[in-house]
C-alpha positions as CSV (number, residue, x, y, z in Angstrom):
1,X,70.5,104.5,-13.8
2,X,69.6,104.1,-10.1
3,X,70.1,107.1,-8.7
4,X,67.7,108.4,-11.8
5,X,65.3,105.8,-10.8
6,X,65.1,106.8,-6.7
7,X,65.3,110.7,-7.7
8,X,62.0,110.2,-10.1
9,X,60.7,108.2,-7.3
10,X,61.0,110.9,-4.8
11,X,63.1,108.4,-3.2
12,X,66.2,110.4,-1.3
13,X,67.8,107.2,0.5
14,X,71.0,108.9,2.1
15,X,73.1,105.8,2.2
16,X,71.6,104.6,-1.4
17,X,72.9,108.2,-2.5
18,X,75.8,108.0,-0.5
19,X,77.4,104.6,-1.8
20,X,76.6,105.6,-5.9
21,X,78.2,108.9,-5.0
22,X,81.1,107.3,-4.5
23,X,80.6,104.3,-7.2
24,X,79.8,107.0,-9.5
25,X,83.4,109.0,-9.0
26,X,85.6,106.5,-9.5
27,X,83.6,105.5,-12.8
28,X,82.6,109.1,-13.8
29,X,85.2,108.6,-16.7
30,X,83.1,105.8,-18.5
31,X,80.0,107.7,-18.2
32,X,78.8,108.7,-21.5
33,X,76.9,112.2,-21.7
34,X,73.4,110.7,-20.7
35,X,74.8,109.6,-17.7
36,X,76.6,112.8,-17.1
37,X,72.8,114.2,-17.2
38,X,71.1,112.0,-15.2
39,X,73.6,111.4,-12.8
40,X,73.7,115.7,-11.9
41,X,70.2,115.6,-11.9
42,X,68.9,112.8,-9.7
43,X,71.6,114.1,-7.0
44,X,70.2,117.6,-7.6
45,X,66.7,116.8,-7.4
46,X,67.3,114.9,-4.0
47,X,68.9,117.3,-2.8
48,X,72.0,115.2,-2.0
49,X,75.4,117.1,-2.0
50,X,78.4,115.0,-3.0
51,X,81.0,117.7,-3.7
52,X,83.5,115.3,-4.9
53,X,81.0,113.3,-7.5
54,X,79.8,116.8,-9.1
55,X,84.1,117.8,-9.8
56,X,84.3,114.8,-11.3
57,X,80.8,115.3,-13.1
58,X,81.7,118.4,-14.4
59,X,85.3,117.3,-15.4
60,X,84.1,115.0,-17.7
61,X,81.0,117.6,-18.6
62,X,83.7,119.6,-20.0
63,X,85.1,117.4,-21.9
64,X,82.7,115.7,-23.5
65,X,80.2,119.0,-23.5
66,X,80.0,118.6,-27.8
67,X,78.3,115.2,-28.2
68,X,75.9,116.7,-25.0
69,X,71.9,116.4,-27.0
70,X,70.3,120.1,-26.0
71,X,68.1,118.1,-23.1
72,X,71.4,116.3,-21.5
73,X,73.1,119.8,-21.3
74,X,69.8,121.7,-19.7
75,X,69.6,119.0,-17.3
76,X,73.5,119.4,-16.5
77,X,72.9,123.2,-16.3
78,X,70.6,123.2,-14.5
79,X,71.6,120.4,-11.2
80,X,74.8,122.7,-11.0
């Protein structure tokens, strides 16, 4: 996950974060729930608002929130 990579990094590229916002919308529906996680959290730990990407995150969050592992779901938590 890139976005996972440059967060852990420390790495807050606003066009980087700006183009896999909007890579990561239109694909949010493939995601499974690690990359739900991941996804929240390295846009959350940048600090890198993308209204649109974190609807769609927590549209499929809700749907898939069962198969969620008690770490994805803490890290999900808490980037919202």
């Amino acid at each position: 996950n890139t976005a996972w990579a440059f967060a852990k990094a420390g790495h807050a590229s606003p066009a980087l974060f700006d183009a896999l916002a909007a890579a990561s919308t239109a694909r949010v529906g493939d995601f499974k729930p690690q990359n739900l996680a991941n996804t929240a959290w390295a846009f959350a730990t940048v600090g890198h608002a993308s209204p649109a990407l974190f609807d769609a995150l927590a549209a499929a969050s809700t749907t898939l929130v069962g198969d969620f592992k008690p770490q994805e779901l803490a890290n999900t938590a808490w980037a919202f």
